[in-house]
N, C-alpha and C positions, 0 to 999 in steps of 0.2 A: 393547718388551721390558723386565722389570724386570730393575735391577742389584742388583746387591750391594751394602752401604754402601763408602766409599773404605777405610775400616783393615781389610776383608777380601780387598782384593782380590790381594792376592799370597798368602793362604790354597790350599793343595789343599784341596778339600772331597770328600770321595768317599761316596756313595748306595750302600750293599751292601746289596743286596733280595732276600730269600729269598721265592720263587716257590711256589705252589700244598700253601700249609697247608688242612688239610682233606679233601685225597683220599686219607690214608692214618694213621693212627694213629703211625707211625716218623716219616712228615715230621711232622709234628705237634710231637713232643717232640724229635725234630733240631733243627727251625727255634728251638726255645724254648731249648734249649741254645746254638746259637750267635749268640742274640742277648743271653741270660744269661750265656756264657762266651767271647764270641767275639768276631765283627767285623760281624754284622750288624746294621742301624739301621733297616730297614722290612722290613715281613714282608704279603704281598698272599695272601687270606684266601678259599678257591674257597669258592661257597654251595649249590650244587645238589648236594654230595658227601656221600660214606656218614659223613664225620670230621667237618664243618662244626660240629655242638653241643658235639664236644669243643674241636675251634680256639675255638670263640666263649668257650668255658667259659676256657680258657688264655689268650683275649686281656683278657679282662675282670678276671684275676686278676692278671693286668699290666698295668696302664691305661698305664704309660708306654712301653709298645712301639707304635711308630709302625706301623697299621695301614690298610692299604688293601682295598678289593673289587676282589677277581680275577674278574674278569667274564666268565665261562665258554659259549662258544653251541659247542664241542666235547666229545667224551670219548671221549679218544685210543686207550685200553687196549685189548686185547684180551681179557683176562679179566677188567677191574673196567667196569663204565658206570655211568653216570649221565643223569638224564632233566632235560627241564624243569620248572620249580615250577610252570608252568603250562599242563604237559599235552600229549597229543601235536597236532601246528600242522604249520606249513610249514616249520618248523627242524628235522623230527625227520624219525630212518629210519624204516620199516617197522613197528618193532617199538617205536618212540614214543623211542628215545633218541634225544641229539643225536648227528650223524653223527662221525662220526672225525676226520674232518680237514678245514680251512678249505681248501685249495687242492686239486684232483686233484694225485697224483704216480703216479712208476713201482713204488710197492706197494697205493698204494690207489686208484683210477679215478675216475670221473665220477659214479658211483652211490652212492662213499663220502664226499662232501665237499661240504660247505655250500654252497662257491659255485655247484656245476652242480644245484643245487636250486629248484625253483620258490616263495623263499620270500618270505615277503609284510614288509614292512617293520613292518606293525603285531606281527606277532607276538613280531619280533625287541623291539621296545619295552615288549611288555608284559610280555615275560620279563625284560629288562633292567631295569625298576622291580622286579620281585617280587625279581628276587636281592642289590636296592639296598636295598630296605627292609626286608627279612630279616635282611641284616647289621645295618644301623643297629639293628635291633630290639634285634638280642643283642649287639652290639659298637658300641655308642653314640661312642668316640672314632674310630670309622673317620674319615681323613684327607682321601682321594684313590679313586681308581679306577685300574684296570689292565686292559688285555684281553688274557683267556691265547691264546695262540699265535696273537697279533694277528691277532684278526676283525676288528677297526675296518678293515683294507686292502682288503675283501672289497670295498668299495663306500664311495662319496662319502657316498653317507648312511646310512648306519650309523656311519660315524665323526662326521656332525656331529650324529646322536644323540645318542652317546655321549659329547661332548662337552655338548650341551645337557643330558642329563641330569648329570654331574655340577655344573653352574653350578647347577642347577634344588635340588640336594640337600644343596648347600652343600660339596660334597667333590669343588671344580674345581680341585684343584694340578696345574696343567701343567708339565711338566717345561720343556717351549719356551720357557718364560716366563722363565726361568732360566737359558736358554745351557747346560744340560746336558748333555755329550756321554757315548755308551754308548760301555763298553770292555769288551771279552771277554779271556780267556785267553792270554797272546804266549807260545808254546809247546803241546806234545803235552797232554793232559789225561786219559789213561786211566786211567790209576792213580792214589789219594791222592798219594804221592810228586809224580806229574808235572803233577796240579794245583798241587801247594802252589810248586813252583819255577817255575810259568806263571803263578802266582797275584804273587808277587813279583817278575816280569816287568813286568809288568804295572805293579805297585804303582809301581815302580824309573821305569818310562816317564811318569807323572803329570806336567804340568807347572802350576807355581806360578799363583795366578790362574785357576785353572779349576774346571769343577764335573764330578763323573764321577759314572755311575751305572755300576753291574756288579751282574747278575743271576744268578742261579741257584739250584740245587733242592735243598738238603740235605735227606739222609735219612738211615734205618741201613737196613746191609747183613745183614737178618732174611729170618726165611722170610716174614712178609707181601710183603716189597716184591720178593722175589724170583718170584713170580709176578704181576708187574708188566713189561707190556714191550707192544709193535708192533712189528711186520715195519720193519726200520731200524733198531731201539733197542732192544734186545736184553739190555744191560747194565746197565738202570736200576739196579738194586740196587746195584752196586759202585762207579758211575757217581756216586751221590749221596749213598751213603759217603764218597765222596772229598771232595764238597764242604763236608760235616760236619768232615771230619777238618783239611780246608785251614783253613774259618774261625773253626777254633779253634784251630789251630798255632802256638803259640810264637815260630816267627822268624816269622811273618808279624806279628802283633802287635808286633815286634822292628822289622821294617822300616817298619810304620806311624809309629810313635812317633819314629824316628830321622829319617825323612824329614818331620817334621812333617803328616803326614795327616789332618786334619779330622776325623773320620766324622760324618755328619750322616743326616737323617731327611727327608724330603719336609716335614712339618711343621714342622721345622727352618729348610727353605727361606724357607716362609711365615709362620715365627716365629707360628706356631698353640701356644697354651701346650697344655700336658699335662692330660690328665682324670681 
């Protein structure tokens, strides 16, 4: 495992990663605001989505926002989908998109989800390249990789794919590599309001010497994203308003600074200079 040098190591370092730029025009210019006005330090970039040329277009315009590939084999929505860049395979439903959900549950079955799919490893790879080198094409400082609504779990080897391919493409920052621990919400999170005071919960709970990543999806609360949802998740719109409104709030920013909070970048980790 790699350390840290010795005068950082009583440093909180904390990883704030705004998830799935490019499925929607509102995250888009969310995630760009709260990384231009806010608290966010990596931003993970989906490719097979309707927004992807305008993310690419906004990450290029800011080369110094630390950028990842959100590496997509779902699409979740029930009124927006998304297909493969490389066409209908063993990864897709019926109707050529990818299926909805990596795991069956009790709204979507066995017929809606990746894993109860008879799908072939090579396809998952070959899509997996095409959405690696797409990005790279238009967003040249991409960093690292990410997999949205962790398919890597789906199976041993798709994860050490996915692994093999980021080493293979030069953008293998493992977070493991680093003793980075995830921390979510310590508190209710429905409202803006009761994220921002789970959100400093949270902050308040960090201890010295550690590395933290905390994830999530800001957006705005518009009529596009308002016709964004699946059976379970019902509130996207308000939901990732909130997270807009947290990581750019004032005492949050307040309590970062008081409590001496790092904020750092995946490329930050690996001291990768800027493009």
């Amino acid at each position: 495992m790699l350390t840290l040098p010795s005068c950082a190591q009583k440093d909180i370092k904390l990883i704030v990663r705004g998830d799935d730029m490019g499925f929607s025009h509102a995250a888009n210019h969310a995630i760009l605001e709260t990384w231009k006005n806010g608290v966010m330090t990596s931003v993970e970039v989906m490719v097979p989505v309707p927004w992807f040329p305008e993310a690419a277009k906004l990450c290029r315009e800011n080369p110094e926002m630390d950028a990842g590939v959100h590496l997509a084999l779902t699409s979740e929505w029930d009124n927006l989908k998304w297909r493969p860049l490389t066409g209908k395979s063993s990864i897709t439903d019926e109707d050529g998109y990818f299926f909805p959900m990596i795991w069956p549950n009790d709204n979507y079955g066995e017929d809606r989800a990746l894993k109860s799919a008879n799908w072939d490893i090579a396809d998952v790879e070959k899509e997996l390249r095409a959405q690696i080198e797409l990005a790279l094409k238009h967003i040249p400082h991409i960093s690292h990789i990410s997999a949205h609504m962790g398919f890597t779990s789906i199976d041993e080897r798709v994860a050490d794919l996915t692994k093999e391919l980021a080493k293979e493409y030069g953008i293998d920052i493992d977070l493991e590599d680093y003793g980075v621990e995830y921390v979510r919400y310590k508190g209710d999170k429905t409202t803006p309001e009761q994220k921002i005071e789970s959100f400093i919960a949270t902050l308040n709970s960090l201890e010295a010497g550690k590395t933290y990543l905390f994830v999530d999806h800001p957006a705005y609360d518009v009529a596009e994203m308002k016709g964004v949802h699946h059976v379970g998740y019902e509130n996207v719109s308000l939901d990732r308003e909130g997270v807009t409104q947290c990581w750019t709030n004032e005492e949050v920013k307040k309590v970062i600074k008081e409590r001496g909070i790092k904020l750092v970048s995946y490329k930050d980790l690996a001291n990768k200079p800027a493009n």
